[in-house]
C-alpha positions as CSV (number, residue, x, y, z in Angstrom):
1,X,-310.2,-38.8,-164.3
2,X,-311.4,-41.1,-161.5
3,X,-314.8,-39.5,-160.0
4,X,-313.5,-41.4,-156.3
5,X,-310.4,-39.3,-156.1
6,X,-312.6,-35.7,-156.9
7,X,-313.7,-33.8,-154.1
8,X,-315.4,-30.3,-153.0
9,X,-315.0,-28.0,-150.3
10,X,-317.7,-29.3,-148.7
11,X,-316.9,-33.5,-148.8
12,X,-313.0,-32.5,-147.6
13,X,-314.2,-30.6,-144.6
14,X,-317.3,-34.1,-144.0
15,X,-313.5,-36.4,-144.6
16,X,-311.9,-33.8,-142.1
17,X,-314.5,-34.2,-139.6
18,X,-314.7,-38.2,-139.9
19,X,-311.1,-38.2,-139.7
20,X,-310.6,-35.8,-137.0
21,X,-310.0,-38.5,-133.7
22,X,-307.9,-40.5,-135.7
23,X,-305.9,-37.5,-136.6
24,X,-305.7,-36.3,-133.3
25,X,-304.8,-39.7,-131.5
26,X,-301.6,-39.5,-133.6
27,X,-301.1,-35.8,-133.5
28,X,-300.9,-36.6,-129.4
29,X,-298.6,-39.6,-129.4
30,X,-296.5,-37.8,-132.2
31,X,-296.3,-34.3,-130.0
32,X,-296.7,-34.9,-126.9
33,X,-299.5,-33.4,-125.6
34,X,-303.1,-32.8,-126.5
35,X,-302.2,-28.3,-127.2
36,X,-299.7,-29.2,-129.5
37,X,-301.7,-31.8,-131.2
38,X,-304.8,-29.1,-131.4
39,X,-302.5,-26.6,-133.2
40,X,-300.6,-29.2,-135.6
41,X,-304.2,-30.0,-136.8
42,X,-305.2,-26.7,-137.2
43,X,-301.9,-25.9,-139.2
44,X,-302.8,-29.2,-141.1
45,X,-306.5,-28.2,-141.7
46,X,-305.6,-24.6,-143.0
47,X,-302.3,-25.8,-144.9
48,X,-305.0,-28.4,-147.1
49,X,-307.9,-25.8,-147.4
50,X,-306.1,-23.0,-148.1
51,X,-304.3,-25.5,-151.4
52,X,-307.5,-26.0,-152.8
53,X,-309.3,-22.4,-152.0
54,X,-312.2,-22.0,-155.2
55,X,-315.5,-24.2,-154.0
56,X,-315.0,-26.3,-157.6
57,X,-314.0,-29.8,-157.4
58,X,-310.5,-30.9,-156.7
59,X,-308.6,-34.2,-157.5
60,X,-306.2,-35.9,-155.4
61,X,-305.3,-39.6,-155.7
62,X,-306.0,-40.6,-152.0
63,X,-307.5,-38.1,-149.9
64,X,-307.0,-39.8,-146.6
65,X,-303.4,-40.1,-147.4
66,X,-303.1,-36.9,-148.4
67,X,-304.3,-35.8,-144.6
68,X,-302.0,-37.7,-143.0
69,X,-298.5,-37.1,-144.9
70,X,-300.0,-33.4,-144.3
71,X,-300.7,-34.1,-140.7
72,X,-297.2,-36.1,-140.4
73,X,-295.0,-33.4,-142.2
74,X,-296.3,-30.9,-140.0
75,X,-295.4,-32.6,-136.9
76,X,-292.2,-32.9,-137.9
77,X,-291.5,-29.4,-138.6
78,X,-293.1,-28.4,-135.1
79,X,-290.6,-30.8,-133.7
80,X,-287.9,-29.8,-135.1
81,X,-288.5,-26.2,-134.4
82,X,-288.8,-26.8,-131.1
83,X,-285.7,-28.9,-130.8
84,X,-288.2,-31.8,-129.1
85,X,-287.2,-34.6,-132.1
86,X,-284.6,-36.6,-130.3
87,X,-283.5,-39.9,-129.1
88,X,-282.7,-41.1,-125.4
89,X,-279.9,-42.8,-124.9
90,X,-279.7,-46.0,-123.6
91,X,-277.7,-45.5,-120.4
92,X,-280.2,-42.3,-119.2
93,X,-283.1,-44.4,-120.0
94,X,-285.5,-44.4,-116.8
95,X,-286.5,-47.8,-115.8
96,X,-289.9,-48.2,-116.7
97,X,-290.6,-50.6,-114.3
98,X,-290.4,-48.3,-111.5
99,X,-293.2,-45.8,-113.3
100,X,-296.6,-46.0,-111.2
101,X,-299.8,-46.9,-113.6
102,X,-302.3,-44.6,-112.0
103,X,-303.4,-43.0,-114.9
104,X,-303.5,-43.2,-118.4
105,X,-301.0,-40.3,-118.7
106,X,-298.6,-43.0,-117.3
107,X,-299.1,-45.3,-119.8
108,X,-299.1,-42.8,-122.5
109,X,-295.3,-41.6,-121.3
110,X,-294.4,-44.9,-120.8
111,X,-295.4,-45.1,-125.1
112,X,-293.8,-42.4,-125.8
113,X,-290.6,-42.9,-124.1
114,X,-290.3,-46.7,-125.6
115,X,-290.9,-45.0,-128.9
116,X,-288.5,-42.0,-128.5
117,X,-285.8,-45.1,-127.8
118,X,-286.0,-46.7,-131.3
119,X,-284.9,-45.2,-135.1
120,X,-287.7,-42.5,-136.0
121,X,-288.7,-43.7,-138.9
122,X,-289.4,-46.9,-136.9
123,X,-291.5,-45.1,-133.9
124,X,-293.6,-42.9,-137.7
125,X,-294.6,-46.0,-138.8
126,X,-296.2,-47.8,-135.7
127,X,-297.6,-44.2,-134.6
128,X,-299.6,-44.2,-138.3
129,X,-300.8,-47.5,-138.0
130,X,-301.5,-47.9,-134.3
131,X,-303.0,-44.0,-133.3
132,X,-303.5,-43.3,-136.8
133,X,-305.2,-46.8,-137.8
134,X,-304.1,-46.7,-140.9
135,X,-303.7,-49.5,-143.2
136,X,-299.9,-50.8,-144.5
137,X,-300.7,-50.1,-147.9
138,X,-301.9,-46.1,-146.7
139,X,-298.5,-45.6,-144.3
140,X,-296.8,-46.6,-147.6
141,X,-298.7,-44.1,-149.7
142,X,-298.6,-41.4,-146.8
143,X,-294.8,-41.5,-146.7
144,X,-294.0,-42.5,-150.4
145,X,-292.1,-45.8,-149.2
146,X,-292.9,-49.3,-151.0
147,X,-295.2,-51.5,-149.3
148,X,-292.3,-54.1,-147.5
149,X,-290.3,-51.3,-145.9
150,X,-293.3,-50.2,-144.3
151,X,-293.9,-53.3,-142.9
152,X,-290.5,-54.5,-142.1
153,X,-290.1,-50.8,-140.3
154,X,-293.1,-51.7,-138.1
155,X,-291.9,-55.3,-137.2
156,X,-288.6,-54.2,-136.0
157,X,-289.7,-51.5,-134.7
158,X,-291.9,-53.7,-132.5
159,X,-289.5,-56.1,-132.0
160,X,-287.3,-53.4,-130.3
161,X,-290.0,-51.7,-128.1
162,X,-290.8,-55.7,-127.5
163,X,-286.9,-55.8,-126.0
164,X,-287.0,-52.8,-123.8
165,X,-290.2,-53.8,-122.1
166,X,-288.9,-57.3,-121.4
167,X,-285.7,-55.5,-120.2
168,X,-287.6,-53.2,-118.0
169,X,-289.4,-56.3,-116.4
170,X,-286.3,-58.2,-115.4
Protein backbone atom coordinates (compact mmCIF):
# COMPACT_ATOMS: atom_id res chain seq x y z
CA UNK A 1 0.00 0.00 0.00
CA UNK A 2 1.69 3.32 -0.99
CA UNK A 3 1.28 5.91 2.12
CA UNK A 4 1.39 8.92 -1.06
CA UNK A 5 -1.73 7.66 -2.65
CA UNK A 6 -3.84 7.40 1.16
CA UNK A 7 -5.82 10.15 2.04
CA UNK A 8 -8.49 11.52 4.83
CA UNK A 9 -11.41 13.60 4.69
CA UNK A 10 -9.61 16.25 5.84
CA UNK A 11 -6.27 16.32 3.22
CA UNK A 12 -9.00 15.70 0.06
CA UNK A 13 -11.03 18.69 1.06
CA UNK A 14 -6.94 20.83 1.75
CA UNK A 15 -6.28 19.06 -2.24
CA UNK A 16 -9.86 20.40 -3.13
CA UNK A 17 -9.16 23.79 -1.96
CA UNK A 18 -5.51 23.93 -3.59
CA UNK A 19 -6.98 22.71 -6.62
CA UNK A 20 -10.05 24.71 -6.71
CA UNK A 21 -8.82 27.73 -9.62
CA UNK A 22 -7.36 25.21 -11.65
CA UNK A 23 -10.49 23.34 -11.53
CA UNK A 24 -12.53 26.12 -12.16
CA UNK A 25 -10.46 27.77 -15.16
CA UNK A 26 -11.33 24.54 -17.01
CA UNK A 27 -14.79 24.03 -15.70
CA UNK A 28 -15.24 27.73 -17.48
CA UNK A 29 -13.66 27.11 -20.83
CA UNK A 30 -15.21 23.52 -20.81
CA UNK A 31 -18.98 25.10 -20.05
CA UNK A 32 -19.19 28.14 -20.94
CA UNK A 33 -19.69 30.32 -18.29
CA UNK A 34 -18.49 30.87 -14.76
CA UNK A 35 -22.67 29.44 -13.20
CA UNK A 36 -22.22 26.44 -14.90
CA UNK A 37 -18.70 25.91 -14.02
CA UNK A 38 -19.74 26.74 -10.15
CA UNK A 39 -22.37 23.92 -10.27
CA UNK A 40 -20.17 21.24 -12.30
CA UNK A 41 -17.70 21.67 -9.32
CA UNK A 42 -20.03 21.38 -6.81
CA UNK A 43 -21.54 18.09 -8.56
CA UNK A 44 -17.77 17.14 -8.75
CA UNK A 45 -17.06 17.97 -5.10
CA UNK A 46 -20.10 16.03 -3.68
CA UNK A 47 -19.88 13.09 -6.40
CA UNK A 48 -15.95 12.50 -4.69
CA UNK A 49 -16.90 13.10 -0.99
CA UNK A 50 -19.99 11.47 -0.97
CA UNK A 51 -17.59 7.99 -2.57
CA UNK A 52 -15.43 8.01 0.22
CA UNK A 53 -18.15 9.18 3.22
CA UNK A 54 -16.39 7.35 6.77
CA UNK A 55 -13.52 10.00 8.12
CA UNK A 56 -10.90 6.78 7.84
CA UNK A 57 -8.28 6.87 5.29
CA UNK A 58 -8.91 6.25 1.61
CA UNK A 59 -6.49 5.11 -1.27
CA UNK A 60 -6.60 6.22 -4.71
CA UNK A 61 -3.63 5.95 -7.08
CA UNK A 62 -3.49 9.66 -8.18
CA UNK A 63 -5.71 11.98 -6.34
CA UNK A 64 -5.32 14.94 -8.61
CA UNK A 65 -6.23 12.81 -11.51
CA UNK A 66 -8.89 11.43 -9.97
CA UNK A 67 -10.45 15.21 -9.57
CA UNK A 68 -10.15 15.92 -12.85
CA UNK A 69 -11.58 12.76 -14.89
CA UNK A 70 -14.31 13.49 -12.06
CA UNK A 71 -14.49 17.14 -12.97
CA UNK A 72 -14.17 16.21 -16.92
CA UNK A 73 -16.93 13.47 -16.80
CA UNK A 74 -19.13 15.65 -15.25
CA UNK A 75 -18.88 18.35 -17.79
CA UNK A 76 -19.67 16.14 -20.31
CA UNK A 77 -22.83 14.87 -18.94
CA UNK A 78 -24.03 18.62 -18.24
CA UNK A 79 -23.30 19.09 -21.84
CA UNK A 80 -24.80 16.60 -23.22
CA UNK A 81 -27.93 17.11 -21.21
CA UNK A 82 -28.20 20.32 -22.25
CA UNK A 83 -27.68 19.50 -25.94
CA UNK A 84 -24.62 22.43 -25.82
CA UNK A 85 -21.78 19.58 -26.94
CA UNK A 86 -21.50 20.30 -30.68
CA UNK A 87 -19.45 21.39 -33.44
CA UNK A 88 -19.73 24.48 -35.89
CA UNK A 89 -19.47 23.97 -39.14
CA UNK A 90 -17.15 25.43 -41.17
CA UNK A 91 -19.26 27.53 -43.63
CA UNK A 92 -21.37 29.30 -40.43
CA UNK A 93 -18.19 29.88 -38.75
CA UNK A 94 -18.11 33.76 -37.80
CA UNK A 95 -15.03 35.45 -38.84
CA UNK A 96 -13.09 36.09 -35.97
CA UNK A 97 -11.36 38.76 -37.27
CA UNK A 98 -14.19 41.03 -37.32
CA UNK A 99 -14.84 40.19 -33.23
CA UNK A 100 -13.80 43.55 -31.15
CA UNK A 101 -11.10 42.69 -28.24
CA UNK A 102 -12.62 44.97 -25.58
CA UNK A 103 -12.77 42.60 -23.00
CA UNK A 104 -11.49 39.51 -21.89
CA UNK A 105 -14.99 37.96 -22.52
CA UNK A 106 -13.93 38.47 -26.21
CA UNK A 107 -11.06 36.67 -26.05
CA UNK A 108 -12.46 33.95 -24.05
CA UNK A 109 -15.44 33.42 -26.98
CA UNK A 110 -13.01 33.79 -29.45
CA UNK A 111 -11.29 30.35 -27.38
CA UNK A 112 -14.04 28.79 -27.20
CA UNK A 113 -15.39 29.04 -30.62
CA UNK A 114 -11.74 27.95 -32.21
CA UNK A 115 -12.08 25.02 -29.81
CA UNK A 116 -15.77 24.11 -30.59
CA UNK A 117 -14.26 23.98 -34.43
CA UNK A 118 -11.87 21.09 -33.92
CA UNK A 119 -12.59 17.02 -32.92
CA UNK A 120 -13.55 17.09 -29.14
CA UNK A 121 -11.29 14.96 -27.94
CA UNK A 122 -8.86 17.39 -29.55
CA UNK A 123 -10.39 20.73 -27.84
CA UNK A 124 -10.37 17.98 -23.91
CA UNK A 125 -6.98 17.69 -24.19
CA UNK A 126 -5.63 21.28 -24.65
CA UNK A 127 -8.50 22.46 -22.23
CA UNK A 128 -6.70 19.93 -19.37
CA UNK A 129 -3.41 21.08 -20.11
CA UNK A 130 -3.82 24.72 -20.78
CA UNK A 131 -6.89 25.84 -18.09
CA UNK A 132 -6.42 22.79 -16.25
CA UNK A 133 -2.40 22.95 -16.20
CA UNK A 134 -2.05 19.68 -16.05
CA UNK A 135 0.95 17.71 -17.01
CA UNK A 136 0.93 15.12 -20.37
CA UNK A 137 1.53 12.23 -18.30
CA UNK A 138 -1.82 13.47 -15.74
CA UNK A 139 -4.24 14.13 -19.11
CA UNK A 140 -3.17 10.64 -19.91
CA UNK A 141 -4.01 9.23 -16.56
CA UNK A 142 -7.20 11.49 -16.24
CA UNK A 143 -8.60 10.15 -19.45
CA UNK A 144 -7.07 6.46 -19.46
CA UNK A 145 -5.28 7.20 -22.94
CA UNK A 146 -1.42 6.26 -23.39
CA UNK A 147 0.94 8.90 -23.06
CA UNK A 148 1.58 9.63 -27.21
CA UNK A 149 -2.13 10.04 -28.06
CA UNK A 150 -2.33 12.59 -25.54
CA UNK A 151 0.26 14.42 -26.92
CA UNK A 152 -0.28 13.90 -30.56
CA UNK A 153 -4.17 15.01 -29.73
CA UNK A 154 -2.80 18.22 -28.39
CA UNK A 155 -0.34 18.96 -31.39
CA UNK A 156 -2.98 18.59 -33.88
CA UNK A 157 -5.25 20.00 -32.18
CA UNK A 158 -3.06 23.13 -32.09
CA UNK A 159 -2.11 22.82 -35.36
CA UNK A 160 -5.76 23.20 -36.42
CA UNK A 161 -6.82 26.11 -34.01
CA UNK A 162 -3.19 27.36 -35.46
CA UNK A 163 -5.06 27.17 -39.22
CA UNK A 164 -8.27 28.85 -38.38
CA UNK A 165 -6.51 31.86 -36.75
CA UNK A 166 -4.24 32.33 -39.71
CA UNK A 167 -7.39 31.97 -41.82
CA UNK A 168 -9.23 34.46 -39.84
CA UNK A 169 -6.29 36.94 -40.34
CA UNK A 170 -6.11 36.83 -44.08
Amino acid sequence: MNHENIITKNKLAELLRQEHPRLMRYACYRLGNTDDAKDALQDTYLKICGKFPCETSTEVKDWRSYIFRTLSNTCTSRLLLSCRLKTIPLDLRTDMADTPFESNEADYRRIVQLLAEIPEEQAEVIRLRIYGNNSFSDIARILSLPLPTVKSRFLYGLEKVRKAIKQTQH
